[in-house]
VODO-978675 format. One record per residue (C-alpha): x, y, z; residue in one letter; residue number from 1. Coordinates in nm, 2 decimals, m for minus. Each point is the difference from the previous one (the first is absolute). Example, Ala and Ser with C-alpha at 12.3 -4.5 7.8 and 13.67 -1.06 7.14 Angstrom:
<<1.23 m0.45 0.78> 'A' 1>
<<0.14 0.34 m0.07> 'S' 2>
end
This chain:
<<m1.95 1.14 m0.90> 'X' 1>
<<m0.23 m0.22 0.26> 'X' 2>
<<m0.06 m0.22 m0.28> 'X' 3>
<<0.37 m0.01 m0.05> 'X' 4>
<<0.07 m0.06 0.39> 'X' 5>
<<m0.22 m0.27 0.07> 'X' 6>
<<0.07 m0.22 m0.31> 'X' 7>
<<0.39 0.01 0.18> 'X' 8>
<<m0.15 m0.11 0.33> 'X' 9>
<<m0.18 m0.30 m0.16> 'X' 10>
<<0.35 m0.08 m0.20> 'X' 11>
<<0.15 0.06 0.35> 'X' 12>
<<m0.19 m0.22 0.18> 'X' 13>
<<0.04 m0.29 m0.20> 'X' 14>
<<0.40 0.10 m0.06> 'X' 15>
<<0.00 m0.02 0.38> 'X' 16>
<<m0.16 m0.36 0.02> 'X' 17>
<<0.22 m0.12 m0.33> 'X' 18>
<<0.32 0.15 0.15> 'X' 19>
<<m0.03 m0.14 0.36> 'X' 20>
<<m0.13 m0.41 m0.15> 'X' 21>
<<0.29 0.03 m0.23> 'X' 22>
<<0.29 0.08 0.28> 'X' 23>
<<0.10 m0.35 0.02> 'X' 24>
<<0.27 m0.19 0.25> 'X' 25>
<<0.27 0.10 m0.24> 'X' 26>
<<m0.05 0.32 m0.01> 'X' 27>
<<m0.05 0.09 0.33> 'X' 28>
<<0.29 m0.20 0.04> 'X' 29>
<<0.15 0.24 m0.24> 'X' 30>
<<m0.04 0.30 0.21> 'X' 31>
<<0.11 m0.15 0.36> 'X' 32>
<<0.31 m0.10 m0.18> 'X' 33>
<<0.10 0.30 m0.20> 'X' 34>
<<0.29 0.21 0.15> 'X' 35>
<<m0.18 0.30 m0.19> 'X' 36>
<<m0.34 0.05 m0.18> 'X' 37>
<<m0.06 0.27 m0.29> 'X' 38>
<<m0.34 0.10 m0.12> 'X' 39>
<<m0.09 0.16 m0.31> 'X' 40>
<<m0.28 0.09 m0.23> 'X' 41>
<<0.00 m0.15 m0.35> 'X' 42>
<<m0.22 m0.03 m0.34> 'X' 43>
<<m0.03 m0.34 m0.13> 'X' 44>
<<0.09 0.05 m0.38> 'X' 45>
<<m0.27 m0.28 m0.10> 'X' 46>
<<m0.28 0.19 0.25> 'X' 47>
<<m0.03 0.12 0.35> 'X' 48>
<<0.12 0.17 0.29> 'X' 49>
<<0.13 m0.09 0.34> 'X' 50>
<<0.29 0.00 0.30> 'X' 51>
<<0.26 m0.24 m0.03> 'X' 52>
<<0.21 m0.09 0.35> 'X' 53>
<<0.32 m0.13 m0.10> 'X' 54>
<<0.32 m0.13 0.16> 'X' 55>
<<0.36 0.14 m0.05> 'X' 56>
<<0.00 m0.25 m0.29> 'X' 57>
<<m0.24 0.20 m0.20> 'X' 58>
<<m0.24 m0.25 0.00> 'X' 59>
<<m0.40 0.04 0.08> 'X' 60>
<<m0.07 m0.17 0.34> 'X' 61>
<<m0.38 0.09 0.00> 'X' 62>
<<m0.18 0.23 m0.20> 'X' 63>
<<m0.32 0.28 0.08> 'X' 64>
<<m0.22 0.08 m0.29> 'X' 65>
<<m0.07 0.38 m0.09> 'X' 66>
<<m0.32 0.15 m0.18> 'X' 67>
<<0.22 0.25 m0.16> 'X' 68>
<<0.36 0.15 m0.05> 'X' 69>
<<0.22 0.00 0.36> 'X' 70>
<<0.27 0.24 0.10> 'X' 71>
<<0.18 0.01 0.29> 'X' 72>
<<m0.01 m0.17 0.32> 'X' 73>
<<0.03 0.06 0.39> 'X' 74>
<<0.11 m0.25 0.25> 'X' 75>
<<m0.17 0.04 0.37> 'X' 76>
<<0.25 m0.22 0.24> 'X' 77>
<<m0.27 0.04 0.30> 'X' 78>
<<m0.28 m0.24 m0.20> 'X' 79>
<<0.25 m0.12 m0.24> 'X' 80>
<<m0.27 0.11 m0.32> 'X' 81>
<<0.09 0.21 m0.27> 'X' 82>
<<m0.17 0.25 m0.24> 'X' 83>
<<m0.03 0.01 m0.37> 'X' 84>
<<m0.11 0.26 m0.16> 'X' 85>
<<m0.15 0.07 m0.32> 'X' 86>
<<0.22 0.19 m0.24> 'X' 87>
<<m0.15 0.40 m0.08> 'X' 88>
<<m0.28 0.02 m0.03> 'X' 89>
<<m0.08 m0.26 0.16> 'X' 90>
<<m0.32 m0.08 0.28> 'X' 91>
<<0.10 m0.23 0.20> 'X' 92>
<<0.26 m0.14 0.23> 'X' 93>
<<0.04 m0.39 0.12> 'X' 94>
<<0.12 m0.13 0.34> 'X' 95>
<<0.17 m0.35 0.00> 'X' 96>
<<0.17 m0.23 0.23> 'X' 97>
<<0.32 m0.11 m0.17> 'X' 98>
<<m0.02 m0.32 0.28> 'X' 99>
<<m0.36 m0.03 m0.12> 'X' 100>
<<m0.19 0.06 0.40> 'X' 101>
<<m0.25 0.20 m0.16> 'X' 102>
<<m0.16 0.06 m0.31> 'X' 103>
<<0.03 0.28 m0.22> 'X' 104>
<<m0.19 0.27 0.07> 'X' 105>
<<m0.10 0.34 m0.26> 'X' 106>
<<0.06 0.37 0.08> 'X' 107>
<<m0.26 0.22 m0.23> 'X' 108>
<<0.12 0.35 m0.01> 'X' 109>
<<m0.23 0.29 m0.01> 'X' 110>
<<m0.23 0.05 m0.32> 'X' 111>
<<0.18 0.35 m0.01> 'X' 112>
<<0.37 m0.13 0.07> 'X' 113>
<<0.18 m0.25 m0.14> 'X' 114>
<<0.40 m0.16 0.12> 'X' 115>
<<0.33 0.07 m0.16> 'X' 116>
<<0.14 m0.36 0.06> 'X' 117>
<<0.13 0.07 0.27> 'X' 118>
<<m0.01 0.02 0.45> 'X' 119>
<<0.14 m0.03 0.36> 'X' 120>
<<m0.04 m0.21 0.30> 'X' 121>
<<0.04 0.16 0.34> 'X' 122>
<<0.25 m0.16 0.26> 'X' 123>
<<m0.27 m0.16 0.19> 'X' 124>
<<m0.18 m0.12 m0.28> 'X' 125>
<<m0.37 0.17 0.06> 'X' 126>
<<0.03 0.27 m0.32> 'X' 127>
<<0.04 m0.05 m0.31> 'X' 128>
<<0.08 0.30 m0.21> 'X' 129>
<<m0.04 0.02 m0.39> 'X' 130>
<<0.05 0.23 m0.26> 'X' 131>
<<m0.37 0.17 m0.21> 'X' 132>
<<m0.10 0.23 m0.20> 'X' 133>
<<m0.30 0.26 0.06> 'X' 134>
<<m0.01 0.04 m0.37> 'X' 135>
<<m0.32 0.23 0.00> 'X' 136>
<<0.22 0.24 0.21> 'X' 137>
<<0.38 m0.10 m0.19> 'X' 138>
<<0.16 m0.04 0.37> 'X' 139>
<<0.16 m0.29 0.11> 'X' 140>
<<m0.10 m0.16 0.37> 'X' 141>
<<0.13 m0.26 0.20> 'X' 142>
<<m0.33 m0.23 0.11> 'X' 143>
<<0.01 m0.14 0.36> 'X' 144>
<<m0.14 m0.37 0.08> 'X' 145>
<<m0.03 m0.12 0.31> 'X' 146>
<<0.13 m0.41 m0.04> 'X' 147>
<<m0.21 m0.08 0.34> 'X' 148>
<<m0.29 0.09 m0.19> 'X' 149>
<<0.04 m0.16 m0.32> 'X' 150>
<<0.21 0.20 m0.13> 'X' 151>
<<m0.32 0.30 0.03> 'X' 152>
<<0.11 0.35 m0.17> 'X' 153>
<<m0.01 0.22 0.31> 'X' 154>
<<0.17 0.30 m0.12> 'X' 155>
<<0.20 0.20 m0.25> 'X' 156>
<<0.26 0.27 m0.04> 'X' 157>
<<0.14 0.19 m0.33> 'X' 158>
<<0.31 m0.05 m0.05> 'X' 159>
<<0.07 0.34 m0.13> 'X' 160>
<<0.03 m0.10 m0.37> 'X' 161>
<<m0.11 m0.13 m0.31> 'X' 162>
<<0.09 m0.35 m0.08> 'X' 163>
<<0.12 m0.20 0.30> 'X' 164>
<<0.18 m0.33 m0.04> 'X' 165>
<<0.18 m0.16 0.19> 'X' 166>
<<0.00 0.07 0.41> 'X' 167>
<<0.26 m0.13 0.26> 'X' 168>
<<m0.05 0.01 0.38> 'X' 169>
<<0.31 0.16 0.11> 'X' 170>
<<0.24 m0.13 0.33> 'X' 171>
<<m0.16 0.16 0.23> 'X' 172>
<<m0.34 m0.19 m0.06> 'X' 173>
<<m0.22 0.36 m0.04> 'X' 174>
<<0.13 0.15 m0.25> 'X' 175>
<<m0.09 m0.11 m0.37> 'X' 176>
<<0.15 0.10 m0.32> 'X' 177>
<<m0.19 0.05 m0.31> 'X' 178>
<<0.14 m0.01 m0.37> 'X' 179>
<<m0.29 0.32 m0.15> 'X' 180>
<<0.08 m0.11 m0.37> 'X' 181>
<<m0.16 0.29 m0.11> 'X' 182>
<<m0.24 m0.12 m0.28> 'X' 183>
<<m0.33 0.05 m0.03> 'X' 184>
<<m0.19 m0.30 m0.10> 'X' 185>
<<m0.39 m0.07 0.03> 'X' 186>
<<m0.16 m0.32 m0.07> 'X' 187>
<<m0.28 0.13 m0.28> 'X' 188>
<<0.38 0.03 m0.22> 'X' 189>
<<0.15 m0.31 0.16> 'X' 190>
<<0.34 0.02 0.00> 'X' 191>
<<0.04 0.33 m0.21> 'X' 192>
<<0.26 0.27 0.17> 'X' 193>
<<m0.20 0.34 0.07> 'X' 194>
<<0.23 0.23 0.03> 'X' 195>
<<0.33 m0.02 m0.10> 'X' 196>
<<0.09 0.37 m0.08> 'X' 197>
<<m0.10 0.10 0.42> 'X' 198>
<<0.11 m0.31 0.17> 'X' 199>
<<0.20 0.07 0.28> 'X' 200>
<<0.10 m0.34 0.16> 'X' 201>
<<0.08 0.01 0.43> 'X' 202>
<<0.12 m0.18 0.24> 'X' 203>
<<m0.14 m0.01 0.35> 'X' 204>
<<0.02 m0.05 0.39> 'X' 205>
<<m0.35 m0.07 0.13> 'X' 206>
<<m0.06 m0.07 0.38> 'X' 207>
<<m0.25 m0.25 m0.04> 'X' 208>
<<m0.12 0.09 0.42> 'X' 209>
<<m0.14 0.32 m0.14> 'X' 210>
<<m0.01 m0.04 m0.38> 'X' 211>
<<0.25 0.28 0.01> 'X' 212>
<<0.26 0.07 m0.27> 'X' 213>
<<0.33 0.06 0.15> 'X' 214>
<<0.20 0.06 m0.27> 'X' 215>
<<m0.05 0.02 m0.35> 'X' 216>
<<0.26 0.02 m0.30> 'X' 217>
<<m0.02 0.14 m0.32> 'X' 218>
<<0.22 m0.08 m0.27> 'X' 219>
<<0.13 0.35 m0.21> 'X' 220>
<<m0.22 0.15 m0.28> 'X' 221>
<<0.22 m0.16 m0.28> 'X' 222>
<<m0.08 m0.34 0.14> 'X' 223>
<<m0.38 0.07 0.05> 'X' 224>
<<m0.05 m0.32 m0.23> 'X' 225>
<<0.25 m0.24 0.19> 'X' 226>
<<m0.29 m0.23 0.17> 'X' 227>
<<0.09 m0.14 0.36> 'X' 228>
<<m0.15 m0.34 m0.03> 'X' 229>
<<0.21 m0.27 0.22> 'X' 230>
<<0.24 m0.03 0.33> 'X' 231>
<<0.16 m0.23 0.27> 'X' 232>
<<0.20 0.09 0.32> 'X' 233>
<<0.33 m0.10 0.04> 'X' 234>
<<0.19 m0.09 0.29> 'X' 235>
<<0.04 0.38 0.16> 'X' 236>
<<m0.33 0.07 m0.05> 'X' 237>
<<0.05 0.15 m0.35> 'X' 238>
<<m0.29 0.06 m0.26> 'X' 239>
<<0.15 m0.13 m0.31> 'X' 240>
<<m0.26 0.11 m0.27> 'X' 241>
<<m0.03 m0.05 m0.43> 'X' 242>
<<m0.20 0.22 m0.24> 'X' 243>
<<m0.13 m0.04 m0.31> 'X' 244>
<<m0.01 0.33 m0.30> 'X' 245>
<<m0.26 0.11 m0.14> 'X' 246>
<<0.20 0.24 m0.21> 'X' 247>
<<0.16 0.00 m0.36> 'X' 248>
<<0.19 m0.38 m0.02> 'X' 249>
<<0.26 0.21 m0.11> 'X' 250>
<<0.05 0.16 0.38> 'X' 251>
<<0.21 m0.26 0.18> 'X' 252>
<<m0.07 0.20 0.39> 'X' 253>
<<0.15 m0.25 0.31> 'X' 254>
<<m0.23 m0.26 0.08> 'X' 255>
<<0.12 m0.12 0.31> 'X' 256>
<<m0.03 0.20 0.35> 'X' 257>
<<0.03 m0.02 0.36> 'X' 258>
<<m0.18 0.21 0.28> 'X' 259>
<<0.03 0.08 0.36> 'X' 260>
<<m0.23 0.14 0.26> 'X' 261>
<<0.09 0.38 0.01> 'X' 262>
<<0.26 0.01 m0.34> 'X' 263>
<<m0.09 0.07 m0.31> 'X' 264>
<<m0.05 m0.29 m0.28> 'X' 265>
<<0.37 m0.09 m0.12> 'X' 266>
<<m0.04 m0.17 m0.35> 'X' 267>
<<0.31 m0.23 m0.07> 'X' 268>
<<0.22 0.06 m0.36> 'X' 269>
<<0.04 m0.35 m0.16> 'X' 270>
<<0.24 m0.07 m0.26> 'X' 271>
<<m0.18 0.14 m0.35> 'X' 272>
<<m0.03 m0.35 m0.16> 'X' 273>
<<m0.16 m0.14 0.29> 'X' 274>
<<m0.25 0.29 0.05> 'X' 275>
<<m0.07 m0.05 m0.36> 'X' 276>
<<m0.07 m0.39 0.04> 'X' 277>
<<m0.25 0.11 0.25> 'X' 278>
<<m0.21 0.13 m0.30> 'X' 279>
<<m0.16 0.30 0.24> 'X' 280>
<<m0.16 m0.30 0.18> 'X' 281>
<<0.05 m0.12 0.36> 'X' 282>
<<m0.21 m0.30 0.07> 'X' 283>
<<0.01 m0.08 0.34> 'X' 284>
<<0.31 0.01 0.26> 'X' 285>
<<0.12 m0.18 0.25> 'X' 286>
<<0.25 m0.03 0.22> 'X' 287>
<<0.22 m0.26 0.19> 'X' 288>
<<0.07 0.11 0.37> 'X' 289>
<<0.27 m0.26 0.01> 'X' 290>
<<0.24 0.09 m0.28> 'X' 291>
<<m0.10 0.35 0.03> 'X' 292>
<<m0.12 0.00 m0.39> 'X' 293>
<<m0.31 0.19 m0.17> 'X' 294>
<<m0.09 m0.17 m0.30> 'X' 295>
<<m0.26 0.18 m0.27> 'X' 296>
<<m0.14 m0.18 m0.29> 'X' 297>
<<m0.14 0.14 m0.35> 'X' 298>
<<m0.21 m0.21 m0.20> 'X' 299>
<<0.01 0.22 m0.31> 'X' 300>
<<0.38 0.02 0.00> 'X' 301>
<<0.02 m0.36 0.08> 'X' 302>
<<0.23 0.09 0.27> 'X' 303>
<<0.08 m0.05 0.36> 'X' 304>
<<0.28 0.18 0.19> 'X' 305>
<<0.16 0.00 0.38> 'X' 306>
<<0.11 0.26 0.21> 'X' 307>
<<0.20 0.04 0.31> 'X' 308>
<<m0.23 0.18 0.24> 'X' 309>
<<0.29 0.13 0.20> 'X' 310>
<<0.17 0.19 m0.27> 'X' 311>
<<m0.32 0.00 m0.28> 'X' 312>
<<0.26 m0.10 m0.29> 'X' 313>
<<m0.08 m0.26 m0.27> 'X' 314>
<<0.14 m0.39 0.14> 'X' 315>
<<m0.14 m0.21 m0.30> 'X' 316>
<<m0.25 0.01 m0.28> 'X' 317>
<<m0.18 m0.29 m0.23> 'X' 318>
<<m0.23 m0.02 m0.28> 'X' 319>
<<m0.28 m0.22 0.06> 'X' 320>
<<m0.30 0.03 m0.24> 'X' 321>
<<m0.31 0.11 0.23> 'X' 322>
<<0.12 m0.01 0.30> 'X' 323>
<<m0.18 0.19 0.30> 'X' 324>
<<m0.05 m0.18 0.30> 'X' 325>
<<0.27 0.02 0.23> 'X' 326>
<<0.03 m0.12 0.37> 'X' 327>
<<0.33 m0.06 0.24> 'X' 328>
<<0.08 m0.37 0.01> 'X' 329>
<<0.34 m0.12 0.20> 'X' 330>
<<0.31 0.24 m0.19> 'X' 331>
<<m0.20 0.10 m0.31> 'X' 332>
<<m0.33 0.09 m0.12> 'X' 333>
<<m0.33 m0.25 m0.13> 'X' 334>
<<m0.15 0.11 m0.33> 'X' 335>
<<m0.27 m0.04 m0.21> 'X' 336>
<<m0.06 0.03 m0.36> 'X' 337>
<<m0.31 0.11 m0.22> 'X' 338>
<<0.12 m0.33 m0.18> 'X' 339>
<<m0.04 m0.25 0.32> 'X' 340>
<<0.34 m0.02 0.08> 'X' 341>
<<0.09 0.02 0.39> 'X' 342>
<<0.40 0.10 0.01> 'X' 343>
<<0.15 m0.15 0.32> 'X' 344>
<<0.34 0.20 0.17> 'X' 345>
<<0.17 m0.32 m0.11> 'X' 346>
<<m0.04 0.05 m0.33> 'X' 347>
<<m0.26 m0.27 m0.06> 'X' 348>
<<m0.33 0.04 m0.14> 'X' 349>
<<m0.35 m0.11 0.02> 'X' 350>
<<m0.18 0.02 m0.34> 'X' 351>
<<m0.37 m0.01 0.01> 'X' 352>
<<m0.11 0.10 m0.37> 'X' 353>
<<m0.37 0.00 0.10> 'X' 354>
<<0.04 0.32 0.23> 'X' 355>
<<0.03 0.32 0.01> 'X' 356>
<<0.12 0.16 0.33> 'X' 357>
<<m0.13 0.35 0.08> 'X' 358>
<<0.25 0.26 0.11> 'X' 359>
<<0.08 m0.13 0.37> 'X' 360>
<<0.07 m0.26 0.21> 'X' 361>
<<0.03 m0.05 0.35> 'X' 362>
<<0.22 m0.18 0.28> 'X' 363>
<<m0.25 m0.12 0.27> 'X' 364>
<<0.15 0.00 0.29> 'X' 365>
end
């Protein structure tokens, strides 16, 4: 593992020195005049890993190399940096200036935890919040790093489950929501699922003052394999969430739910061929504040629908081979593709055939 650790520091280092000599007038350029910036992780299909920052045109402004496979990312609008993080099991995080002030900077986690891909900003910008695993122990934690200090782990808390994904920082600013998939994973069987037949997948309500859970929701028995993996707020402060099964492919259990603080988890009936393009597979959600619309993608179903937050029924769906990465943009939705493609609300399209985008994207801003 230390071996591991510090040949990514070395790559790191000279990533940093590559990525800040090769930011160049146009790019920069590229940035002060984009109306909005995305960021997402990618392969390169002839080698290589790495952040691209793109425009609403789909197109790469400047580019961050990666040691390894990258997840999701988190936007903190104090500094203005963002965080990758390694997909599970991954070690290590990366800081970045999408403006290029700084140069990137590593997070190693623990030699006993390792992040799910994904974390949280608070408001004022001076915690970051990810996602691990204590896989000796099977519990998931939420690690604490103090950005003042480096980005220093100064604490943890469980988050009362196995499995934790995604996390969201609530309105309020205290309260953070975690997505306890419920699988048990450890890295000596990399990406192997551990326990299947006793998962029982949660979602919680963690004060993050106190490390206190506040509420925590349990889906029924019969949907003990429904995983909670992936969520977005909408406008009213709604927890719109998407699962992935675990079960027989030949169970077709709702995919798609929405929670509130102090109600029980309300899963959302889609129309039968819809819920059947999903595949049992939600890959990431997202949702435009503007239109009021929760879109969820599937990359196994090829499939990528909408839904009208205010009444949760189906407004449109499309078949789009790999697509995953979703993020508001104007009216619509920006996607990415597991075949390069970046799918504009317009209709247009970007086609990079070189890249493959991981399962996210974000809107800086």
């Amino acid at each position: 593992m230390d071996r591991m650790l510090l040949g990514r520091r070395d790559f790191l280092k000279g990533a940093g020195a590559l990525y800040l000599a090769s930011l160049g007038t146009h790019a920069r350029a590229g940035v002060e005049d984009a109306d909005a910036l995305f960021a997402a992780a990618f392969q390169r299909k002839s080698g290589g890993h790495g952040v691209a920052i793109m425009g609403e045109n789909g197109l790469p402004i400047h580019l961050v190399d990666l040691p390894d496979r990258g997840h999701d990312i988190v936007f903190d609008r104090v500094s203005r940096r963002s965080v990758v993080f390694a997909r599970q099991p991954g070690a290590f995080a990366l800081v970045f200036s999408h403006e290029a002030k700084t140069e990137p900077l590593l997070i190693a986690s623990r030699p006993d935890r390792h992040f799910f891909g994904h974390g949280a900003f608070s408001p004022d910008g001076r915690i970051l919040w990810a996602t691990e695993n204590d896989f000796d122990a099977a519990q998931g934690m939420i690690g604490v790093y103090d950005v003042q200090a480096g980005f220093k782990r100064v604490g943890e808390f469980p988050t009362g489950g196995i499995g934790p994904h995604e996390c969201l920082l609530m309105p309020d600013g205290m309260t953070l929501a975690v997505a306890n998939g419920g699988i048990e994973t450890h890295p000596d069987y990399g990406r192997e699922e551990l326990n299947l037949s006793t998962m029982q997948p949660s979602l919680v309500f963690i004060d993050t003052a106190r490390g206190q859970i506040l509420e925590k929701h349990i889906l029924k028995p019969d949907l003990h394999q429904l995983s909670i993996r992936h969520m977005d707020l909408d406008a009213d402060g709604t927890l719109w969430f998407g699962c992935q099964h675990r079960g027989p492919l030949s169970e077709r259990p709702a995919l798609v739910g929405r929670a509130v603080r102090g109600k029980d988890l309300d899963l959302i009936d889609l129309p039968e061929d819809a819920l059947l393009n999903l595949r049992n597979y939600v890959g990431s959600v997202a949702v435009n504040r503007k239109t009021g619309t929760v879109a969820v993608s599937s990359p196994q179903g090829n499939s990528w629908l909408e839904i009208d937050a205010a009444t949760g029924r189906l407004k449109a769906q499309r078949t789009v081979t790999e697509v995953c990465g979703l993020a508001p943009d104007r009216d619509g939705f920006l996607a990415t593709t597991g075949m390069g493609a970046v799918l504009k609300p317009d209709g247009g399209e970007a086609d990079l055939p070189d890249y493959a985008w991981d399962n996210h994207i974000l809107r800086i801003g």
